[in-house]
N, C-alpha and C positions, 0 to 999 in steps of 0.2 A: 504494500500500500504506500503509495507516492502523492503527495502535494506539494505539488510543485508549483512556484511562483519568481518573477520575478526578482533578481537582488536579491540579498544577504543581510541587508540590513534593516530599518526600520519594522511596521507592521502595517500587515493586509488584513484586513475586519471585514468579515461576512455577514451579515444578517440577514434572514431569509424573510423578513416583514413584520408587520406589525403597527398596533397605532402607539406610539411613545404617547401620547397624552390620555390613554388609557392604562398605562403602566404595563404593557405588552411588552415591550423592549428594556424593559428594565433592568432584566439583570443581563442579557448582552451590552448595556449600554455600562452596565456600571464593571463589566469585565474590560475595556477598555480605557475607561476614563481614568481607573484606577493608576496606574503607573505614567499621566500621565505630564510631561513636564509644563512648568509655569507658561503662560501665554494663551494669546486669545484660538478658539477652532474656527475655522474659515466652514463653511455651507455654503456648497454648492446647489441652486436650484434647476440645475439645469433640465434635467429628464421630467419634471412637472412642465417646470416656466412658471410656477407658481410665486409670486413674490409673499404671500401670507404663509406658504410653509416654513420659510427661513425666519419668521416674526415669532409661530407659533413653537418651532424649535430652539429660538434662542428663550424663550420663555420658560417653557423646559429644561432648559443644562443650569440656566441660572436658578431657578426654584429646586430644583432636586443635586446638582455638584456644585453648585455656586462657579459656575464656569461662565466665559465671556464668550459671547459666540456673532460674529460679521457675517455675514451673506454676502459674496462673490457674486457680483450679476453677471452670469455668464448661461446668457441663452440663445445670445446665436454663437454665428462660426466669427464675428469679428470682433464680438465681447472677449472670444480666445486669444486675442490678440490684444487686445488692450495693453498696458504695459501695466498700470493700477492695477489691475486684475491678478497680472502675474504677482506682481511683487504680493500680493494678498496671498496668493496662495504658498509662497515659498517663506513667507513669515509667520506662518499659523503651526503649530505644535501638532496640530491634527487636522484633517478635512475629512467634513461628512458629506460623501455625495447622495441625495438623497432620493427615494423612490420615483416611480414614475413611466414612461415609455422609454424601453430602450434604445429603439431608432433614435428619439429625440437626441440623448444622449452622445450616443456613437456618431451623430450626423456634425455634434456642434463637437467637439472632442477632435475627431481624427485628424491627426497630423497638422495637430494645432499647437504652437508656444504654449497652453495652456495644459495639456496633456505632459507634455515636457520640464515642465513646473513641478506637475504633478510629480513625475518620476522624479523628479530632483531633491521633493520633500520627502518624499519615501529614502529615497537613499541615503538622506543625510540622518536617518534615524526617526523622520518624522512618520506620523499613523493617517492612515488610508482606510474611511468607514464606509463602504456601500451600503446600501440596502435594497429588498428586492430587487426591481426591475434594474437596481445602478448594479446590484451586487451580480447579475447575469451577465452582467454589459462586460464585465471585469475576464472575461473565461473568454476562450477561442473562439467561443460561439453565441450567439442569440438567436431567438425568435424576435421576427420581424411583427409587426402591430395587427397582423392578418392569423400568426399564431403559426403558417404553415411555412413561410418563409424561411432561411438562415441564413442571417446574416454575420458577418467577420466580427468577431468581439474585439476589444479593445489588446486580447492578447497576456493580460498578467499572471491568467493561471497557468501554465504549460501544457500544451493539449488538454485542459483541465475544461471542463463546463458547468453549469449550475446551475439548478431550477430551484426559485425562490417558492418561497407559500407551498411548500413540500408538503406532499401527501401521500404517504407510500400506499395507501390504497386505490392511490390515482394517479399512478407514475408514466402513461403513457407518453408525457410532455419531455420528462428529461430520457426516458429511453429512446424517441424519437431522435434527441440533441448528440446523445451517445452512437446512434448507426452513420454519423456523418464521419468520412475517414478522418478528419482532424482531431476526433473527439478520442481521447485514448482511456478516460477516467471523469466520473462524473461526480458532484455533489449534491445531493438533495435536502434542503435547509430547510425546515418548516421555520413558520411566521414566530416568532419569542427567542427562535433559536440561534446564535453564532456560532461563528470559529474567528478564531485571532492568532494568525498565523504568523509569526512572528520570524526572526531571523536567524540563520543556522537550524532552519527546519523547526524549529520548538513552535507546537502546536497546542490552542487551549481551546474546548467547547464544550458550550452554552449552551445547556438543554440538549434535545437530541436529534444528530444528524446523522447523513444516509450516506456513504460512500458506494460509486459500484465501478466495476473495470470491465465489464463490457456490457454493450446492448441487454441480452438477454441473459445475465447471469445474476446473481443471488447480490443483497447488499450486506456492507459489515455495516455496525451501528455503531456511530462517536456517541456518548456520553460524557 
């Protein structure tokens, strides 16, 4: 069993969904915030475009970690360009990218300064929090907004894939994701549940996740 990601250093944070303002994401949330260093977390709204998500999450970190939390307007492809933008995101101790359409996502992202920012806070040690639809986006592979589609992920897991809002009784969606040849290993994250995947392979999760390594074969269980 391999998860494989990106880099060596910093941390990659999965969340498979959930509403934070109903204390859904609480204890994946409080798995990451815990270690994590002084400064403010940069939120990204980009896979919504919702500007009240980033209002109603910094509302959130400050009522339950007493944390500081900015919103990155980056929702198109030339907000990824911004230079304000960049420097936000390479001054934040952590970034939450938050749920939403994955297309959105990957369309305003790709082979963007602001993608590159990204990897440049990861690598300096800095944390990387997807969630659902951002946390799919993160893996080799996505569903495109039509559900049958696949589109190119952003690439951070290694031939790795992910189906949020995981339901092993309903896993036709990531065994689908798993018959595509890139897909070598998959993750099925239900909605409360993380992994915080961390540097030198050191892995911690949050509730209970699905590992499987081919299409059609049996899953182990993270606890």
């Amino acid at each position: 069993m391999t998860l494989a990601r990106v880099g060596n250093e910093g941390r990659l944070v999965l969340i498979g969904g959930g509403e934070f303002s109903f204390g859904e994401t609480l204890a994946a949330d409080k798995a990451w915030v815990a270690d994590l260093a002084p400064g403010p977390i940069g939120f990204l709204p980009t896979a919504s475009g919702s500007s009240d998500y980033g209002v109603h999450f910094k509302e959130y970190m400050a009522a339950t970690f007493d944390r500081d939390v900015r919103t990155i307007p980056i929702y198109r492809s030339r907000d990824a360009r911004r230079a304000k933008n960049l420097e936000r995101l390479e001054e934040s101790v952590a970034i939450y990218v938050g749920g939403g359409v994955a297309d959105q996502l990957l369309e305003t992202l790709e082979d963007s300064p602001a993608l590159e920012s990204l990897a440049r806070n990861l690598g300096s040690g800095g944390t990387i929090v997807a969630i659902a639809a951002a946390a799919q986006a993160f893996g080799a592979l996505a569903r495109g907004l039509t559900g049958q589609r696949k589109i190119p992920g952003l690439g951070w897991l290694t031939n790795g894939v992910v189906e949020p809002n995981f339901d092993p009784a309903h896993d036709r969606r990531l065994r689908q994701l798993m018959a595509h040849p890139s897909a070598r290993w998959g993750l099925g994250i239900p909605a409360g549940s993380g992994i915080v995947m961390g540097p030198l392979s050191k892995n911690m999760f949050v509730g209970t996740s699905f590992y499987l390594h081919e299409a059609d074969g049996d899953y182990e269980i993270f606890k």
